[in-house]
SELUM-129448 format. One record per residue (C-alpha): residue in one letter; chain; x, y, z. Coordinates in nm, 4 decimals, padded with zeros to 6 digits. Last residue first. Example, Ala and Ser with C-alpha at 12.3 -4.5 7.8 and 13.67 -1.06 7.14 Angstrom:
<sites>
(site 's','A',(01.3670,-00.1060,00.7140)) (site 'a','A',(01.2300,-00.4500,00.7800)) 
</sites>
This chain:
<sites>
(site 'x','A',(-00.5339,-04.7203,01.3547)) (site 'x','A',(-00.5689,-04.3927,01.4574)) (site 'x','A',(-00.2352,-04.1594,01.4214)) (site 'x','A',(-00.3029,-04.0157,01.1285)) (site 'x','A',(-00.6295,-03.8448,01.3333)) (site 'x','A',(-00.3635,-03.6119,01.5451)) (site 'x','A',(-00.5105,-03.4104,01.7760)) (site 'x','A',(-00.4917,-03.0839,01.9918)) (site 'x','A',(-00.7003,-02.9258,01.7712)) (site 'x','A',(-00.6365,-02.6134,01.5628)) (site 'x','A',(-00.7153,-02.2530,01.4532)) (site 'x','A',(-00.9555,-02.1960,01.7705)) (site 'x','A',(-01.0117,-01.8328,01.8258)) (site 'x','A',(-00.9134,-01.6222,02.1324)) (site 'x','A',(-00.5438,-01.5922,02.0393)) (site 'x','A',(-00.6953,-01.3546,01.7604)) (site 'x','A',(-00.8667,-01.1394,01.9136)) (site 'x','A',(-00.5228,-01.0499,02.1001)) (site 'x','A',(-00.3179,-01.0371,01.8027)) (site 'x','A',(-00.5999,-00.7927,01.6510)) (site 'x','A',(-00.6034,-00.5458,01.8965)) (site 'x','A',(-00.2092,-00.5564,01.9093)) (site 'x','A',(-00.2006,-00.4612,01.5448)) (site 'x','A',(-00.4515,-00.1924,01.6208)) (site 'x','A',(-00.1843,-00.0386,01.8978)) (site 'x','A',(00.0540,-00.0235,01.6335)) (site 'x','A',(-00.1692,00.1549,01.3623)) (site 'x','A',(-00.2533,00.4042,01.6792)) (site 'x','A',(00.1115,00.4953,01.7891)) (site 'x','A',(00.1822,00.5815,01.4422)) (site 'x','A',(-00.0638,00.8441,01.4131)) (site 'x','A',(-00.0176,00.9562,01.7319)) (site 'x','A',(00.4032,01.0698,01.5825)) (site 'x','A',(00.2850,01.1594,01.2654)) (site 'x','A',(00.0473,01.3989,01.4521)) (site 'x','A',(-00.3503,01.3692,01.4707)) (site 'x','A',(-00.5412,01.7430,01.5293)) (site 'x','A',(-00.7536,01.6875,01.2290)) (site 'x','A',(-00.4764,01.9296,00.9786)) (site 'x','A',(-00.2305,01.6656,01.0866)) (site 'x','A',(-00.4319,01.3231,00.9691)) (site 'x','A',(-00.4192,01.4294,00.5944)) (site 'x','A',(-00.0575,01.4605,00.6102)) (site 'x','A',(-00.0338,01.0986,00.7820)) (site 'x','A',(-00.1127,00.9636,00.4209)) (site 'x','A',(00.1334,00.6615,00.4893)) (site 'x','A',(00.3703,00.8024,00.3784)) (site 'x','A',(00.2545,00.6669,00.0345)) (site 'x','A',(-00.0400,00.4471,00.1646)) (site 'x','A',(-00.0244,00.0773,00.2618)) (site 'x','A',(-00.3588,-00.0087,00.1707)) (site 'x','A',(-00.3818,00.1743,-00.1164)) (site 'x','A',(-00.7705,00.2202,-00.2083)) (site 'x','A',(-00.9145,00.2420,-00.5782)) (site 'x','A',(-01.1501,00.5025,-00.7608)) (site 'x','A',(-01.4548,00.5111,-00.5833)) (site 'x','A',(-01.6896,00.6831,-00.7865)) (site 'x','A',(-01.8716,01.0393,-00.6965)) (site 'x','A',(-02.1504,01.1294,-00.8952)) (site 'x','A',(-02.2047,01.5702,-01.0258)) (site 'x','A',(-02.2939,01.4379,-01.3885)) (site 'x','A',(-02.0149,01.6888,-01.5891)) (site 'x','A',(-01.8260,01.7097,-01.2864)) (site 'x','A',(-01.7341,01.3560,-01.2425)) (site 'x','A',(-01.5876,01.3360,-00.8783)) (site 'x','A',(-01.2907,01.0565,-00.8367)) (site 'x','A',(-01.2261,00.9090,-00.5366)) (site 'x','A',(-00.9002,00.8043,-00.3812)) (site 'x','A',(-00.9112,00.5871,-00.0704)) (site 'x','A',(-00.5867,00.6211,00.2031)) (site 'x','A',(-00.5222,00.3295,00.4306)) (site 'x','A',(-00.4463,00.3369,00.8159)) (site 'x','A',(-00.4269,00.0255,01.0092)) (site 'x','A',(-00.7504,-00.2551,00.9148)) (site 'x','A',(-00.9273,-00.3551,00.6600)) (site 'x','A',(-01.1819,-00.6027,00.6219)) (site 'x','A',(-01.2862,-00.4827,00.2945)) (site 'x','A',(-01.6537,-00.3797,00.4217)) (site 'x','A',(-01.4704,-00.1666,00.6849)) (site 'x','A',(-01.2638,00.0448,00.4348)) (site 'x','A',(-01.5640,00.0537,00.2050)) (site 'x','A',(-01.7769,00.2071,00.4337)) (site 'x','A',(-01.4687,00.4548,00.5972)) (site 'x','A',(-01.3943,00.5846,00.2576)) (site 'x','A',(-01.8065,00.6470,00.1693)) (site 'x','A',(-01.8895,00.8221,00.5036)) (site 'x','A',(-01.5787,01.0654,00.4404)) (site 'x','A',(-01.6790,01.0622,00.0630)) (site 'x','A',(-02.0242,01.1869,00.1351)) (site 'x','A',(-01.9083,01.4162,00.4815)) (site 'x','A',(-01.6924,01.5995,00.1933)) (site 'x','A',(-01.9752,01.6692,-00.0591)) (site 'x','A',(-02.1947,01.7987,00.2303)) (site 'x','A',(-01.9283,02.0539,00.3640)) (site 'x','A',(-01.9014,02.1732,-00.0554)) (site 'x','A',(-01.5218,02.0769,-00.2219)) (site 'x','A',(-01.2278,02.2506,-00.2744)) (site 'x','A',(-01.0018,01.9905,-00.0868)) (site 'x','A',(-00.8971,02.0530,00.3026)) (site 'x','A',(-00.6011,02.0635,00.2124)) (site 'x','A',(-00.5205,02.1081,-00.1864)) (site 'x','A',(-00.2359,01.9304,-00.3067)) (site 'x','A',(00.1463,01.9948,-00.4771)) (site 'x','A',(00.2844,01.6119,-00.3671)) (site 'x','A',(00.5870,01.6543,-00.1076)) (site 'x','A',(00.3955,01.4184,00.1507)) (site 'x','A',(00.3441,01.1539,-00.1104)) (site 'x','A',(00.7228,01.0862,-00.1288)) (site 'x','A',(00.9578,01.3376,00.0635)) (site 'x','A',(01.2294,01.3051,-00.2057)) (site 'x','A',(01.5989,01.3515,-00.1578)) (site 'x','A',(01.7253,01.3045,00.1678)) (site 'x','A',(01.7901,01.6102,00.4084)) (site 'x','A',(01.8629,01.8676,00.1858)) (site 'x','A',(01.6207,01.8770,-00.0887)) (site 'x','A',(01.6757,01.7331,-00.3751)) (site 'x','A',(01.3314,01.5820,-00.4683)) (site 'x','A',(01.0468,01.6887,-00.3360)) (site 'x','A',(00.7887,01.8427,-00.5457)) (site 'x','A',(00.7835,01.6750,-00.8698)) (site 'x','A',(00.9348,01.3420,-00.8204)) (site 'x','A',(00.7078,01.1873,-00.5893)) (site 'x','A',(00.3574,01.2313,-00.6967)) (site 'x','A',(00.3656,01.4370,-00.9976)) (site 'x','A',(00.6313,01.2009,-01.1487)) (site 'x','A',(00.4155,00.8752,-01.1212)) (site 'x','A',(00.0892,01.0093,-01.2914)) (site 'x','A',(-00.1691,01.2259,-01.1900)) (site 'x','A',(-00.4426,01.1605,-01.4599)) (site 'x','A',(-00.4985,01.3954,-01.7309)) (site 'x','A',(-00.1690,01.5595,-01.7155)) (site 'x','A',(00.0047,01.7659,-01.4646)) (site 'x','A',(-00.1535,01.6833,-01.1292)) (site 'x','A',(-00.3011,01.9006,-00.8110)) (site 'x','A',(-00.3832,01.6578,-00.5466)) (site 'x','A',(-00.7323,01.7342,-00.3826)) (site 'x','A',(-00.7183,01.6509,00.0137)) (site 'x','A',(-01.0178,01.5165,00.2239)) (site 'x','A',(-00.9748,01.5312,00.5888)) (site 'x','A',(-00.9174,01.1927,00.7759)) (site 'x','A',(-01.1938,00.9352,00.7981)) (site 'x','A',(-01.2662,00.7262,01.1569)) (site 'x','A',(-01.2871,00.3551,01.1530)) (site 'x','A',(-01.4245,00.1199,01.4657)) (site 'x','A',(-01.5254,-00.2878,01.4573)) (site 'x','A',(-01.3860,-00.3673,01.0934)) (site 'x','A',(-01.0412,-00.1713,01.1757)) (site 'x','A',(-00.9502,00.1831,01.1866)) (site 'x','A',(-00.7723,00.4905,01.0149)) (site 'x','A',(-00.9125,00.5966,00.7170)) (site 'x','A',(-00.7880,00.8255,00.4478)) (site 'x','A',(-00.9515,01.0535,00.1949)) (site 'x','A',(-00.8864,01.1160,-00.1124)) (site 'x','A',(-01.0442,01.3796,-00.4087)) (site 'x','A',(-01.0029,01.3638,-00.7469)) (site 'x','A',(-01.1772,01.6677,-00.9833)) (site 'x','A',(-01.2468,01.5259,-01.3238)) (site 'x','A',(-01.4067,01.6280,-01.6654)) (site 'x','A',(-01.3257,01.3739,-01.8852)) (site 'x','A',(-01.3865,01.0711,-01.6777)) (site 'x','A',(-01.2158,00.8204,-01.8400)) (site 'x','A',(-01.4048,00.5018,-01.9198)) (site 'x','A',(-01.2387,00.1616,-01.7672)) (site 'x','A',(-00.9791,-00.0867,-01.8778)) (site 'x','A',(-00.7866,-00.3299,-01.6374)) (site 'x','A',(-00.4955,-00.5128,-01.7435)) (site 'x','A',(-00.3889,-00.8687,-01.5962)) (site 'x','A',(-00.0437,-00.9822,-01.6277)) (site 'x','A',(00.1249,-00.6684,-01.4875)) (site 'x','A',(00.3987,-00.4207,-01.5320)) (site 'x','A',(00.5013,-00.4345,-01.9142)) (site 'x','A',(00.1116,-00.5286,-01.9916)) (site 'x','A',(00.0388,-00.2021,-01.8985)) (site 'x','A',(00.2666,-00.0108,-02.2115)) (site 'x','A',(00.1462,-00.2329,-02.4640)) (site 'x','A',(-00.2205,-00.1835,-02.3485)) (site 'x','A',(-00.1570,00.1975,-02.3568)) (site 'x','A',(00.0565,00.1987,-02.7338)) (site 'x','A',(-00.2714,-00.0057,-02.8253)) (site 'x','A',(-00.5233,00.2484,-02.6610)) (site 'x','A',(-00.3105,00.5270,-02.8395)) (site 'x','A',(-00.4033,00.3928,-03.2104)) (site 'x','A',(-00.7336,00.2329,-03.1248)) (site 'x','A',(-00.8307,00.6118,-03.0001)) (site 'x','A',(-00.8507,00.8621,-02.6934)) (site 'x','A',(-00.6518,00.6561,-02.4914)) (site 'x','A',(-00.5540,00.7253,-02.1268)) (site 'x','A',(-00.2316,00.6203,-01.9498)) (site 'x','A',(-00.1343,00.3977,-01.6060)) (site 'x','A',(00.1660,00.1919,-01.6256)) (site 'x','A',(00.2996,00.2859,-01.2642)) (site 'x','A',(00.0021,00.5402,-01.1455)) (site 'x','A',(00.1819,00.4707,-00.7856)) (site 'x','A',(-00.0492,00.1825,-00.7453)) (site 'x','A',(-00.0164,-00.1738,-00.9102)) (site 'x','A',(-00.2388,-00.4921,-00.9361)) (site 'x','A',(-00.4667,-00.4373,-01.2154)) (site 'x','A',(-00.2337,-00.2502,-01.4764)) (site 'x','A',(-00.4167,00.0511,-01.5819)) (site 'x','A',(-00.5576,00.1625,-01.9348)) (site 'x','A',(-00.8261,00.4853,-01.9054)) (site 'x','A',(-01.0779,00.5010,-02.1545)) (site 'x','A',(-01.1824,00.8504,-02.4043)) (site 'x','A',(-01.3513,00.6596,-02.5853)) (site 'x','A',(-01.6261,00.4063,-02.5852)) (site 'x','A',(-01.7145,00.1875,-02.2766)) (site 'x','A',(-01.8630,-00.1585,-02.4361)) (site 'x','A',(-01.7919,-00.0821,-02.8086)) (site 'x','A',(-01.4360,00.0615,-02.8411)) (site 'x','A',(-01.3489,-00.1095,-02.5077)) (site 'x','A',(-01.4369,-00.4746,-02.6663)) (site 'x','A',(-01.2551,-00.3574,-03.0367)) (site 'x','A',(-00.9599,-00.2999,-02.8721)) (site 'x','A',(-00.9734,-00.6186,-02.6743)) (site 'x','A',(-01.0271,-00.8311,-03.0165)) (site 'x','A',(-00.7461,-00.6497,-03.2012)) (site 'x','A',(-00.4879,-00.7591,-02.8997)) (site 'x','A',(-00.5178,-01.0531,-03.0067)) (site 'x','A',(-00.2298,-01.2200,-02.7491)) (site 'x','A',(-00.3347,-00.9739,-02.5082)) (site 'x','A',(-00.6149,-01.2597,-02.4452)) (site 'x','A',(-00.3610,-01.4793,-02.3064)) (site 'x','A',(-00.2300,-01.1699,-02.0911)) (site 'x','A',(-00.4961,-01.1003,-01.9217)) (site 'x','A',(-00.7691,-00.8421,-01.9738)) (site 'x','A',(-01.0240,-00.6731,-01.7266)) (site 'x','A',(-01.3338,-00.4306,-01.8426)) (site 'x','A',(-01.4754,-00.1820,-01.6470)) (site 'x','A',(-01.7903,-00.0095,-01.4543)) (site 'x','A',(-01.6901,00.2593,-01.2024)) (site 'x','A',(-01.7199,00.2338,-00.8836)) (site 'x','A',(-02.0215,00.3652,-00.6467)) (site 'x','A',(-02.0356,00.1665,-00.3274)) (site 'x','A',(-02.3460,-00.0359,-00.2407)) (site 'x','A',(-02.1338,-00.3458,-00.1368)) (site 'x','A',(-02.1301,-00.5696,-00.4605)) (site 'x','A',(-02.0111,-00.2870,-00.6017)) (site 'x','A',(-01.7387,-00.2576,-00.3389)) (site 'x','A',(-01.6387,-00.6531,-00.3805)) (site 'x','A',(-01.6858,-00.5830,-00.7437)) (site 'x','A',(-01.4475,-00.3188,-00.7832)) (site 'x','A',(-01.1926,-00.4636,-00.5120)) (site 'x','A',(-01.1549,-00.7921,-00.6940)) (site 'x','A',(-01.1069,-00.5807,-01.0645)) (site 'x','A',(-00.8155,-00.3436,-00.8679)) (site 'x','A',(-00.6480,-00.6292,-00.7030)) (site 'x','A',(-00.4081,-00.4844,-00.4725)) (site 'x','A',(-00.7218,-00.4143,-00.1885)) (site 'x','A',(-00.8126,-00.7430,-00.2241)) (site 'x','A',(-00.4948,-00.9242,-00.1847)) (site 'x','A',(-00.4313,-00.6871,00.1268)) (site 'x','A',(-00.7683,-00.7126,00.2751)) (site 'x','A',(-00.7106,-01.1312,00.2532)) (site 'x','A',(-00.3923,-01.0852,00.3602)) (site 'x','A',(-00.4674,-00.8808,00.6348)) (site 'x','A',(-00.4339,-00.5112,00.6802)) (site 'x','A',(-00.1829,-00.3162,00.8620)) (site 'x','A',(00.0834,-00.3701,01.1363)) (site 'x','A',(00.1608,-00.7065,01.2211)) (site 'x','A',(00.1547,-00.9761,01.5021)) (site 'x','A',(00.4030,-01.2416,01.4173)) (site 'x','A',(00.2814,-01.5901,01.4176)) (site 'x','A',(00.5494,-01.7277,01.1380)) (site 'x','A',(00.2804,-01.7893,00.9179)) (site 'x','A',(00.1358,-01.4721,00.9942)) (site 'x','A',(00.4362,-01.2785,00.8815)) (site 'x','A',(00.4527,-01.4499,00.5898)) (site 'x','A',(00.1325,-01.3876,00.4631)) (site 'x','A',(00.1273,-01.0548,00.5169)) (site 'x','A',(00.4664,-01.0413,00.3009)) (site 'x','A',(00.2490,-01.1992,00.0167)) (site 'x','A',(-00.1021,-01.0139,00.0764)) (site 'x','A',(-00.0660,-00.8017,-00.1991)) (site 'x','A',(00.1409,-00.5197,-00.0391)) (site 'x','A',(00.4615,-00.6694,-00.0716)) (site 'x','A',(00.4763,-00.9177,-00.4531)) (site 'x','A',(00.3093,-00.5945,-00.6006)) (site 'x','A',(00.2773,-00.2604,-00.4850)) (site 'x','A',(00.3949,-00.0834,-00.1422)) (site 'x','A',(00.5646,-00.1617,00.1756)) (site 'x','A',(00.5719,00.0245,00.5198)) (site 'x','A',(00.5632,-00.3949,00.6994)) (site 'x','A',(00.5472,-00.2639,01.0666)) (site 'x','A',(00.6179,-00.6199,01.2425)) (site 'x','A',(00.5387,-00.6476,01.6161)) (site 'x','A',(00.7502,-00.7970,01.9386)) (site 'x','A',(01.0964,-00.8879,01.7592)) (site 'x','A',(01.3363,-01.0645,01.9268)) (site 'x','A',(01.6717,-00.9029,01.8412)) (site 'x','A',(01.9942,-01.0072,01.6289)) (site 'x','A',(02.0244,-01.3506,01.7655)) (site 'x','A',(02.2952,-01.5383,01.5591)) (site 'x','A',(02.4604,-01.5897,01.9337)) (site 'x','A',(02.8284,-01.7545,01.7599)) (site 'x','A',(02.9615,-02.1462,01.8125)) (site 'x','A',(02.8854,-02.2106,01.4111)) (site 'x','A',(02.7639,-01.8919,01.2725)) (site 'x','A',(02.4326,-01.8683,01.0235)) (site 'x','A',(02.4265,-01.7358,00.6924)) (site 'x','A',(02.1937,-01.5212,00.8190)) (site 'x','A',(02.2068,-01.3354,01.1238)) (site 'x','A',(01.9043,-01.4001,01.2992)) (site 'x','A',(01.5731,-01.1751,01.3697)) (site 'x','A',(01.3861,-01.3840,01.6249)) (site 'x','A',(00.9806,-01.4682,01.6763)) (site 'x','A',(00.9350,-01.6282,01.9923)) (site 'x','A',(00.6974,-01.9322,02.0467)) (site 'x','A',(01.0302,-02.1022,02.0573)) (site 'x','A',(01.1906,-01.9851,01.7939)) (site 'x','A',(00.9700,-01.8776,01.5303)) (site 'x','A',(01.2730,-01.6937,01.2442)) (site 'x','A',(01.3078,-01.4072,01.0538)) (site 'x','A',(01.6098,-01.3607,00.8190)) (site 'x','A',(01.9041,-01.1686,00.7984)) (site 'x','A',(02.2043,-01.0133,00.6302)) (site 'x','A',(02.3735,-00.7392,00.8021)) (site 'x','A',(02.4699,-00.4368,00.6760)) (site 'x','A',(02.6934,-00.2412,00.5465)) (site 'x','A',(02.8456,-00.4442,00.2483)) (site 'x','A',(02.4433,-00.3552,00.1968)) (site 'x','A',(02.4485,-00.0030,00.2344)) (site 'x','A',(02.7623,00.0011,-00.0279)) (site 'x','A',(02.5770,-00.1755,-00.2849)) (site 'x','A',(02.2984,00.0434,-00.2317)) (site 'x','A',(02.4927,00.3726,-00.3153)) (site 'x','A',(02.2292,00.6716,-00.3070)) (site 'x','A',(02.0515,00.4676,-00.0071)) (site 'x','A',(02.2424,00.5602,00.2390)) (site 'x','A',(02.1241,00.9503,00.2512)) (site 'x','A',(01.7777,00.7969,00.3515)) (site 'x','A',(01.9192,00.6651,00.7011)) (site 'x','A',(01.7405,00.4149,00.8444)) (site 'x','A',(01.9433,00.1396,00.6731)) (site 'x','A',(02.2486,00.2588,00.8342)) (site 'x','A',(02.1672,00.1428,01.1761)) (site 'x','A',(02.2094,-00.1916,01.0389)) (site 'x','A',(01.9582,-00.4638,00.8848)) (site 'x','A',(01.9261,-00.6525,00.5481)) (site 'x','A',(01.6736,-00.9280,00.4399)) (site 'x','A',(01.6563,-01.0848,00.0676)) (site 'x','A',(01.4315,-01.0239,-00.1490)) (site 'x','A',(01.5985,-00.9722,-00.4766)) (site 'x','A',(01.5238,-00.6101,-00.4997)) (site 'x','A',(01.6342,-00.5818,-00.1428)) (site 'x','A',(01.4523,-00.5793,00.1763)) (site 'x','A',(01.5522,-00.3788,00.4080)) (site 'x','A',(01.4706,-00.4207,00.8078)) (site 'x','A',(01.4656,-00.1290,01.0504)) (site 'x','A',(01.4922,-00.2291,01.4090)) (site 'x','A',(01.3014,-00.0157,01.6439)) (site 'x','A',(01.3187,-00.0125,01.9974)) (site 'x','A',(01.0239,00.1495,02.0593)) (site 'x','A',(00.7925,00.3245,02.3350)) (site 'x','A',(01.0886,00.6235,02.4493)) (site 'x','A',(01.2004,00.5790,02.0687)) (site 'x','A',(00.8105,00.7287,01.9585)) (site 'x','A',(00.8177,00.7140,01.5670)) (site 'x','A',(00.8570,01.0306,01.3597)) (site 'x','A',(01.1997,00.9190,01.2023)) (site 'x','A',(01.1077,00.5908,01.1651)) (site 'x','A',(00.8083,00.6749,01.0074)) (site 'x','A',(00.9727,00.8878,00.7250)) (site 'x','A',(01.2108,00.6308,00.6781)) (site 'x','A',(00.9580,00.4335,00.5837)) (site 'x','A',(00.7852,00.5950,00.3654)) (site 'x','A',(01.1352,00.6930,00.1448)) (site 'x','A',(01.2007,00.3066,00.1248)) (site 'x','A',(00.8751,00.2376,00.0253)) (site 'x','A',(00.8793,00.4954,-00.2681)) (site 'x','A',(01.1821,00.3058,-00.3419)) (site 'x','A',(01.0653,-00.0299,-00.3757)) (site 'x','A',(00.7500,00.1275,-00.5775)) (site 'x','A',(00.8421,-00.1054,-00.8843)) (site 'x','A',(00.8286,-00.3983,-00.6354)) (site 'x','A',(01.0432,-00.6853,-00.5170)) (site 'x','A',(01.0784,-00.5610,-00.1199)) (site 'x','A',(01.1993,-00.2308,-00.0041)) (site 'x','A',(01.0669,-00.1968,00.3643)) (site 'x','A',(01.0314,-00.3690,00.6617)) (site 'x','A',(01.0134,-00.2060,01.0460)) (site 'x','A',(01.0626,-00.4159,01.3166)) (site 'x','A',(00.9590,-00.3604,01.6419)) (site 'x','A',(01.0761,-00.4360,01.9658)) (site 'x','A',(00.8527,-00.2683,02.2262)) (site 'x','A',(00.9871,-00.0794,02.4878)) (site 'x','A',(00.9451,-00.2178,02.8601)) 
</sites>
């Protein structure tokens, strides 16, 4: 019997449509003799959409018209059975869309990846691909993650975090990175990947234009010293807290002094026939990376450490940043729900798309099963004592 899974993408997020272009990439590589799979997208405005249509990239040039499409829906515990139903509901209709065996949220930055959709899926006690919510939260959280990892032995750079209330003298935080990290400093928002609001400052002048620019995408700010001379190198891991495995290394090539939005998904894919962009997997990159046998067993061992010691679980990718001038390595920040899903590093170890898949699913499972074997409540009810 095939398993009914349901793949969710979009979402409120300024990567919604990197998500949409990693997903469609996995549905097209996923296994249909294992899967019946029932793509779910989730508008701008969060709300639930499904038709054959919506796993089709071309589709998504005129969203209004995908939608008119479509069919609205929403998830539902029925019965110990989680549902898709049509939503608004029909009087005297089946509303019944599919049961759905295992979610596959392919989702990326804020109000998706953080923990929120994770969160949702486990209150409604549906088994799901990827981390956790607590290894999602963390793993969004750029400041949490630093001192989680530091806390863990792992190299990260030292920084400085802002909010919003403080923004409001923005003097006084200018000032703080002038004299507690010194120029250059790179400005990033703390909860977003895709290098969305992400610049470097050489002076007050630029660092306020950065700050400015941040605080359009986030409510906290994160400020750190910018390596100067900088090779980046990722790695992803595929795993869980009991077994994780690294992928090869890759070096992305970038434009600028940090490899911004355009260089990842803009610059080497778009307009192609087929559907547009190819997200991460069109990105101009360096496989295996130009880097020594023992340098690349260092960040291999250091991905899969701090993978496990965040509790996560699936397939993430963790970028690290080499400082040439000192010859250290720094973990830079992990994405837990990587731009396609980084299944071009997996290829050149032997792993297709298609395996990769298969293996995030079958750790979802792992997980559902541990988890029926641990006591969340009591069959009780203490309101009821007199």
């Amino acid at each position: 019997m095939r398993i009914k899974l349901c793949v969710l993408f979009g979402g409120k997020s300024v990567e919604h449509e990197v998500s949409v272009i990693s997903a469609l990439q996995a549905i097209a590589s996923l296994d249909t003799s294992k899967y019946d799979i029932i793509p779910v997208y989730i508008t701008k405005e969060n709300e639930f959409y499904t038709s054959f249509e919506c796993s089709c990239i071309e589709e998504y040039k005129n969203i209004p018209a995908l939608i008119k499409k479509s069919t609205r829906c929403v998830l539902m515990n029925m019965d110990g059975k989680v549902k898709l139903l049509r939503y608004p509901f029909k009087k005297f209709s089946n509303n019944v869309i599919s049961e759905i065996d295992v979610a596959f949220p392919i989702v990326h930055g804020t109000n998706v990846e953080d923990g929120t959709l994770q969160g949702y899926l486990k209150t409604l006690g549906l088994p799901f691909v990827g981390c956790d919510v607590t290894s999602s939260a963390v793993g969004m959280d750029k400041y949490v993650m630093k001192t989680v990892l530091k806390d863990n032995d792992v190299p990260v750079l030292d920084c400085l975090r802002f909010n919003l209330s403080q923004y409001s003298e923005p003097q006084k935080l200018i000032d703080a990175c002038r004299e507690k990290i010194g120029y250059p400093v790179i400005v990033k928002p703390v909860n977003l990947g895709s290098s969305v609001g992400i610049s470097v400052a050489h002076n007050d002048s630029e660092l306020s234009v950065s700050l400015d620019d941040a605080f359009k995408f986030a409510s906290q700010v994160l400020v750190e010293r910018a390596i100067t001379n900088l090779k980046e190198i990722n790695c992803s891991v595929l795993g869980d807290v009991d077994f994780a495995e690294a992928s090869e290394c890759e070096q992305p090539a970038k434009s600028d002094e940090i490899l911004s939005y355009a260089d990842k998904y803009t610059s080497g894919g778009g307009g192609k026939k087929g559907g547009g962009s190819k997200g991460m997997a069109s990105l101009a990159r360096k496989i295996p990376a130009d880097i020594t046998p023992e340098r690349r067993e260092e960040i291999r061992s250091l991905a899969v450490k701090a993978f496990q010691c965040l509790g996560c679980n699936g397939v993430s990718r963790i970028d690290f940043m080499i400082d040439e001038d000192t010859d250290k390595v720094y973990l830079n920040e992990i994405n837990t729900i990587p731009g396609s899903l980084s299944f071009y590093l997996w290829e050149p170890l032997g792993v297709p798309y298609t395996k990769l898949l298969d293996k995030m699913i079958a750790l979802a499972l792992k997980r559902r099963r541990e988890e029926e074997s641990i006591v969340f409540s009591f069959e009780t009810n203490i309101l009821s004592i007199d």
